[in-house]
C-alpha positions as semicolon CSV with decimal commas, in nm:
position;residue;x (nm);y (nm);z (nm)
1;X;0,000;0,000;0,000
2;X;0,125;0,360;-0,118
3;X;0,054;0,643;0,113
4;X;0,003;0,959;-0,035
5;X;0,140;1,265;0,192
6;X;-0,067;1,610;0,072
7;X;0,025;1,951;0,197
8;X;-0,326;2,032;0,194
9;X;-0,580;1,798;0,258
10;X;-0,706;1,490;0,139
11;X;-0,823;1,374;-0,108
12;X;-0,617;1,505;-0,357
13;X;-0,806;1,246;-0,649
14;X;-0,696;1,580;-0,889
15;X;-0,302;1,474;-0,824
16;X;-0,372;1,109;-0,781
17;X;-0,523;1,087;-1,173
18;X;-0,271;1,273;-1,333
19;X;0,047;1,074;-1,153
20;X;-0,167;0,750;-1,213
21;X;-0,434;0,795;-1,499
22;X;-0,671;0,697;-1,246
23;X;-0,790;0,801;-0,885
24;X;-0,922;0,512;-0,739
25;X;-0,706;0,274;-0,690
26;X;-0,708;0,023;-0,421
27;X;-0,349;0,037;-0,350
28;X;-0,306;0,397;-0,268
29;X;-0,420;0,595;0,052
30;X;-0,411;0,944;0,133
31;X;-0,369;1,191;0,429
32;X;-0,315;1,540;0,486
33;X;-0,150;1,781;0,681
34;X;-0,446;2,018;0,737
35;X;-0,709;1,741;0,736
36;X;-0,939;1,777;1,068
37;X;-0,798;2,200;1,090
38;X;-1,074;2,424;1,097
39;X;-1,099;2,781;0,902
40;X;-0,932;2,994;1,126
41;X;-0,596;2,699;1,241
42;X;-0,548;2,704;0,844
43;X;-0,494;3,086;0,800
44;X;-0,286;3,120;1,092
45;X;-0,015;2,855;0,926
46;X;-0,017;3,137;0,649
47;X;0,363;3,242;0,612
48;X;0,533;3,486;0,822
49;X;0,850;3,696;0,701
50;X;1,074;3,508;0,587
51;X;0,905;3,165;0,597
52;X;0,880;3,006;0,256
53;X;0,538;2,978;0,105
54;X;0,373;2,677;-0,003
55;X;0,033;2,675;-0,264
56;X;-0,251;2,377;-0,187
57;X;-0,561;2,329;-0,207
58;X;-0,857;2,308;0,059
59;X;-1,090;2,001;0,056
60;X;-1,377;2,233;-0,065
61;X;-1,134;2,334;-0,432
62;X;-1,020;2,651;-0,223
63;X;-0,625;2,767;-0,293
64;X;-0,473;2,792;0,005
65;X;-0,106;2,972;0,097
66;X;0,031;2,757;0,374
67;X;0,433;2,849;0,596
68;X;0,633;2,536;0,471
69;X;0,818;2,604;0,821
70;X;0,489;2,583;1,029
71;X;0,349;2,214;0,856
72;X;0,579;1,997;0,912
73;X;0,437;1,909;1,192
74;X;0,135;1,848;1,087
75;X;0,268;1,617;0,792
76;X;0,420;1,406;1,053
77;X;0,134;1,301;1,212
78;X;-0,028;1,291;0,903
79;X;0,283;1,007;0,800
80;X;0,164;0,811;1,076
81;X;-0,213;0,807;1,003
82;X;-0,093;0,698;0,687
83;X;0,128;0,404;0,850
84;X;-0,161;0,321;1,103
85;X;-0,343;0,242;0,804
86;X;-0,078;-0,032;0,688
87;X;0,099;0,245;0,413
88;X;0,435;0,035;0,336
89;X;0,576;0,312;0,180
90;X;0,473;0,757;0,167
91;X;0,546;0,990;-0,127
92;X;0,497;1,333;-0,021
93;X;0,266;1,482;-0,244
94;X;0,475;1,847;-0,286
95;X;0,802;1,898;-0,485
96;X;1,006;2,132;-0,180
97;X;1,255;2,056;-0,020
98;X;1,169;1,905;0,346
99;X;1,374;1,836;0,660
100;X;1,225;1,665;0,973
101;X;0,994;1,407;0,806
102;X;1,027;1,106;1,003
103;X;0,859;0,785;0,910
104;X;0,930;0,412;0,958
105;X;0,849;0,332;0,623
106;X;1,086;0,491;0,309
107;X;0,993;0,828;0,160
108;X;0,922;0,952;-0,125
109;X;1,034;1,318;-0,186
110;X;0,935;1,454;-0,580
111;X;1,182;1,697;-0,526
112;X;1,498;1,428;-0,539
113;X;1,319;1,248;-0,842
114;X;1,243;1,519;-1,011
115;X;1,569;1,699;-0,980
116;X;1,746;1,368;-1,093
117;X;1,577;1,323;-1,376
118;X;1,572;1,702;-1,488
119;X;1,973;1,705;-1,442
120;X;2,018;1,321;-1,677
121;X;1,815;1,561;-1,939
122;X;2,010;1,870;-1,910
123;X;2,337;1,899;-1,675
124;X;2,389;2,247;-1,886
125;X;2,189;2,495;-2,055
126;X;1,897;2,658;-1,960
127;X;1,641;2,573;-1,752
128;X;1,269;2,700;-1,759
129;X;1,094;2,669;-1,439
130;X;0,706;2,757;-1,413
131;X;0,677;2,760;-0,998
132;X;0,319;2,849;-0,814
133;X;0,455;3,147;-0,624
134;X;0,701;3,469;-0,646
135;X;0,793;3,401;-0,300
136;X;0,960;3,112;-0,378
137;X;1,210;3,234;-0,647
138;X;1,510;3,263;-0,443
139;X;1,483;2,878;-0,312
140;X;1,406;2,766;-0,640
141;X;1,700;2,951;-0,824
142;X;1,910;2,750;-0,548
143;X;1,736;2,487;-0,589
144;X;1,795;2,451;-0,967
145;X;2,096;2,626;-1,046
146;X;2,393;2,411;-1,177
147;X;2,754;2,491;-1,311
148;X;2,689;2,478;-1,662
149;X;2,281;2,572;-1,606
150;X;2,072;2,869;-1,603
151;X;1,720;2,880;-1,440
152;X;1,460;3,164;-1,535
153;X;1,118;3,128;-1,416
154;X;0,768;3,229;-1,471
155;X;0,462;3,198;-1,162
156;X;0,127;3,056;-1,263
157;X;-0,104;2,919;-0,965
158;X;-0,154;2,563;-1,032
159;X;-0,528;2,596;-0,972
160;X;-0,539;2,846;-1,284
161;X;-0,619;2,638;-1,592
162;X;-0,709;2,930;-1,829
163;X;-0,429;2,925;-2,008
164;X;-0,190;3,085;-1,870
165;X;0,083;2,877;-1,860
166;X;0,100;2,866;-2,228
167;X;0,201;3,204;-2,197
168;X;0,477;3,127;-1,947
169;X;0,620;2,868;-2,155
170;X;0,637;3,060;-2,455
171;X;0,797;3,338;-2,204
172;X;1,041;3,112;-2,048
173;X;1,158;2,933;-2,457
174;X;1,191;3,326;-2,553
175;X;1,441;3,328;-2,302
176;X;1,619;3,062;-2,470
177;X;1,512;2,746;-2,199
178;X;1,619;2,434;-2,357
179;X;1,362;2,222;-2,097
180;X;1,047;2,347;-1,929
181;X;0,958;2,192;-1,552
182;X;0,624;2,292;-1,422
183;X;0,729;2,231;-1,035
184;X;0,463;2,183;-0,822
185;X;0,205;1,851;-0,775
186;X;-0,058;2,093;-0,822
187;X;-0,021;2,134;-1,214
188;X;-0,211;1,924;-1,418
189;X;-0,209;1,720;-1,697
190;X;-0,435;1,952;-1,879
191;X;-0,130;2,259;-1,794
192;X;0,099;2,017;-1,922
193;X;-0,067;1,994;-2,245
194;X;-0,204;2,368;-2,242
195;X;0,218;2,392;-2,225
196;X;0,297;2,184;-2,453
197;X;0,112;2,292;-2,724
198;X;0,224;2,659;-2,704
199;X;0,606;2,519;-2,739
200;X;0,841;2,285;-2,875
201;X;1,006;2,205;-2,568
202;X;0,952;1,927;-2,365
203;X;0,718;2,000;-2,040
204;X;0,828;1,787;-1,797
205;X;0,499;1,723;-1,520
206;X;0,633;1,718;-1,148
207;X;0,397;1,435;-1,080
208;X;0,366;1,267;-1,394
209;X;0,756;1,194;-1,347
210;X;0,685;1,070;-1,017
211;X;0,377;0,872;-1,115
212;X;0,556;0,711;-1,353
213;X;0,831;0,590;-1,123
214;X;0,605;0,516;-0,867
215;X;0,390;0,352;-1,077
216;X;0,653;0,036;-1,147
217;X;0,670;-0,005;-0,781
218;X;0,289;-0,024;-0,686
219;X;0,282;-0,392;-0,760
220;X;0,543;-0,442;-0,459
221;X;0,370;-0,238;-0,257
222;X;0,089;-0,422;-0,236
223;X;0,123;-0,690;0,069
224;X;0,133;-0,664;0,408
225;X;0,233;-0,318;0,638
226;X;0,442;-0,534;0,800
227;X;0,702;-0,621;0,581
228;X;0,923;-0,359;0,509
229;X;0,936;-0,325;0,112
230;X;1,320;-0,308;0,020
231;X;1,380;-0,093;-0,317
């Protein structure tokens, strides 16, 4: 069993069919760090100066702005609803960079998959980077940044489906990006194809990479929480 680690809260079916094709599968389970939080405990995790922000989404389809800081926390015990439930293995369901995750089962973290496959593609040249928020263009640039490659970026909320990240692409290839990452679980297949079509660079989908990896391992995931699944 696969247990599926949201920033928001759960369920996130919207991520689950575009890393998957499908968002009811039997093997997968889901928790979330702001699941049982009411109205007012979710705007008060809203960031502080200099906390780094992270976009989700609500339960009710609501965009929500949440202190990366100031969750993790509440993704822990959101880990171990997930192992309580007999999850042999989590994937957090965001692509930053976390510290202080703890889980007995192995973790998942889109950020070291993604970034892996994005430097096999393109250890130099340029690097086009469509993130959901300005506030996290430093991290990112850091984040991305390699000897012999350049980063620029372009913000479009990953809950915005109206076309404009066709515009950022075509932004960020003007700029001369070899590669285009739309970095952030939230984007869609339909943003990747929106994308897509406005350019001809690839668009590489944070969680359709990480589908697709996870996707050869479901079939091992699927006995007992009490074996541990070696990988």
């Amino acid at each position: 069993m696969l247990g599926l680690v949201t920033i928001g809260q759960s369920p996130r079916n919207d991520v689950v069919q575009s890393m998957f094709g499908q968002f009811n599968r039997p093997d997968l389970i889901q928790a979330g760090a702001l699941d049982f939080l009411s109205t007012p405990e979710i705007i008060a995790l809203a960031p502080r100066d200099g906390e780094l922000p992270l976009v989700t989404r609500l339960g009710d389809g609501a965009e929500v702005v949440v202190s990366k800081e100031r969750i993790t926390a509440l993704m822990n015990d959101a880990i171990q609803r997930l192992e309580r439930s007999g999850a042999v293995m989590i994937c957090v369901l965001c692509t930053g960079e976390f510290k202080g995750l703890a889980s007995e089962r192995r973790i998942v973290y889109p950020d070291r998959v993604l970034s892996g496959v994005v430097d096999a593609l393109l250890p130099g040249g340029a690097l086009g980077v469509v993130i959901p928020h300005a506030g996290q263009k430093d991290s990112m640039a850091r984040k991305w940044a390699r000897p012999r490659r350049s980063v620029e970026m372009s913000v479009v909320s990953p809950y915005d489906e109206s076309g404009s990240v066709e515009h950022a692409a075509v932004d960020l290839v003007s700029s001369g990006s070899d590669i285009i990452v739309l970095d952030c679980m939230g984007y869609s297949t339909t943003m990747q194809a929106q994308a897509q079509a406005a350019v001809s660079m690839p668009v590489l989908l944070a969680n359709g990479v990480v589908g697709a990896v996870l996707t050869s391992m479901l079939p091992r995931l699927s006995g007992s929480a009490q074996q541990s699944v070696r990988l």
